[in-house]
N, C-alpha and C positions, 0 to 999 in steps of 0.2 A: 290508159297509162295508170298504174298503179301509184300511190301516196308516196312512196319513197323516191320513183323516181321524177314524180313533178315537182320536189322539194328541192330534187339535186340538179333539177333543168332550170327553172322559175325561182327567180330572187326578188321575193316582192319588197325589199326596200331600194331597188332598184328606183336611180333620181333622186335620192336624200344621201344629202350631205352626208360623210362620216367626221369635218372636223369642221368647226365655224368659227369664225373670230367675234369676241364679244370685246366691248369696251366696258373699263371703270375706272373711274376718278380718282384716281390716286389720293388726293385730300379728304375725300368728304365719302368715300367708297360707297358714291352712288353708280347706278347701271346706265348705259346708255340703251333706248328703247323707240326712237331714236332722242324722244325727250329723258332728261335725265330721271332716274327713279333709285327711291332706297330699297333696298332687299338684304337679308340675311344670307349669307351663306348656307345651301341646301335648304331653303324656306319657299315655301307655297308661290310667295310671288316671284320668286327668282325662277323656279319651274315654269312659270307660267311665260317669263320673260324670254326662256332658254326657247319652249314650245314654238313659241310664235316666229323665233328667230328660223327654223328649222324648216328651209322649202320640201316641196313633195309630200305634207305629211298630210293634204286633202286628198290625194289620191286614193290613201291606205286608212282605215278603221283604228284609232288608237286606243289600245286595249291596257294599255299599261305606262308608267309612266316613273321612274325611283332616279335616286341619286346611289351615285357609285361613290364613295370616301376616297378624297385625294389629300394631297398635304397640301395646306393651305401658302405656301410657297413656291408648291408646284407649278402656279398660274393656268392651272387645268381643272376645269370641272367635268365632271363625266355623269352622262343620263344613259342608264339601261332603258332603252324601249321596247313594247312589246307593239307589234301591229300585223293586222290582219288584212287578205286583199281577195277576190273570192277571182279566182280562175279558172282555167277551161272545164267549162262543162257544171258550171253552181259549186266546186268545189273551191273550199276556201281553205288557207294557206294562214297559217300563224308563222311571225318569226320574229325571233329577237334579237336587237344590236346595239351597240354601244357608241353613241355621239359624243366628239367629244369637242368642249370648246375652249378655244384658247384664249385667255382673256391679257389683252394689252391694256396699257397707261393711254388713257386720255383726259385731258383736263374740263371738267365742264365749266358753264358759262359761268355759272357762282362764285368758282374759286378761281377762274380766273379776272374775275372780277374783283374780286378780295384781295389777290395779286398786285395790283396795279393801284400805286399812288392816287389820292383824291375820287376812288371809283363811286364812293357814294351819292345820293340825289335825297336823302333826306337821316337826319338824325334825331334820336329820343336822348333827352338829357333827363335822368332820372336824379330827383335830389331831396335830402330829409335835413331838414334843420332843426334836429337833437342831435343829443350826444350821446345815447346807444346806435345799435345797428340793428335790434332785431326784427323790427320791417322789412330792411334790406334782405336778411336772411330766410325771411319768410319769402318774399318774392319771390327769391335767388327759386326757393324749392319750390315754384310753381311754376315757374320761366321756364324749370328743366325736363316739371313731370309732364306739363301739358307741352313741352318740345317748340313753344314760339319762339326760340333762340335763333333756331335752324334759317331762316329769311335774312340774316343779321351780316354784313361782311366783315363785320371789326367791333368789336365789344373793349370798350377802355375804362379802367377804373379812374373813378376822381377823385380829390379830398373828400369831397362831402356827398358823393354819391357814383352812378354809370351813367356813361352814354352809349348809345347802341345806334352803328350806321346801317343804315340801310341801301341797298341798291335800287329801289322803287318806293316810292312815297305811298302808295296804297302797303305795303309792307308795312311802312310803320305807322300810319293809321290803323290796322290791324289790330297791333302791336300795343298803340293809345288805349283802344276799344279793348283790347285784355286787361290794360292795370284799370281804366273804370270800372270793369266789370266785378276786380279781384281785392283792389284797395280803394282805400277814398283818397283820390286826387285832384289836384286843380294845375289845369295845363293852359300853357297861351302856343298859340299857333305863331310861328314866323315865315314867313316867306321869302326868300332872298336870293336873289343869283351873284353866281360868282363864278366869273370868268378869267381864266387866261389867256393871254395873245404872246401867241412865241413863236 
């Protein structure tokens, strides 16, 4: 059988999905993976997120791998693939197609956590007693480059300084362990529960 017509009998992406449903977080537009994860729009780890999503592709050699430009409204992402499958007789088969996924709202655990009244289990009260701000301001610009904001479910400004709640108390130990590291501080540790019965 000649190459043309084993191309038009043999569909080697036969058993892969052509559409798949992806989750992302409406608030915090992380991926679902199935733990939640952050990625860029047509970025390396979003590819890598979409690949794994995608059954039957151990069958086939993947030879290629791009994003297709959608409108970002669209709720559609699209990957041009290229893969190869080697059939009758040692002869191998290239071909290429278009997956595309459809990405729904789901809420992850963080923000719906953030959601929900009283959700925190420990809080950083940050405070300076002067009468400039530019500590704070300097912080504020290290919080944001080095990204330890991100663990935080509610960030509230005070008179005299922030508190930052946390959803797990090693978070904001963390958190402690950054401003030691970044300013000279003196912290006291409280411990306390607080319950409701309703």
């Amino acid at each position: 059988m000649c190459v043309s017509c084993l191309k038009g009998q043999v569909d080697v992406t036969e058993g892969i999905p052509k559409e798949i449903i992806m989750h992302q977080c409406r608030g915090c537009l992380k991926w679902s993976r199935p733990q939640w994860v952050s990625a860029d729009l047509e970025s390396r780890e979003l590819l890598a997120i979409c690949l794994k999503k995608i059954t039957g592709l151990n069958k086939v050699k993947l030879v290629d791998a791009g994003w297709i430009w959608t409108e970002p409204h669209s709720k559609r992402l699209k990957l041009k693939l290229t893969v190869q499958k080697e059939v009758m007789n040692g002869a191998i088969l290239q071909q290429s197609f278009i997956v595309t996924f459809i990405v729904r709202n789901q809420q992850c655990d963080d923000c719906q956590a953030s959601f929900t009244n009283h959700s925190w289990k420990a809080v950083v009260q940050v405070r300076q007693k002067v009468e400039h701000k530019r500590t704070f301001f300097f912080l504020e610009q290290l919080i944001l480059k080095h990204r330890v904001h991100e663990k935080t479910t509610s960030i509230e400004s005070q008179p005299d300084g922030v508190d930052f709640f946390f959803v797990e108390r090693n978070h904001a130990l963390r958190f402690v362990d950054f401003l030691q590291e970044t300013v000279p501080i003196s912290y006291v540790e409280i411990i306390s529960t607080f319950m409701t019965i309703g």
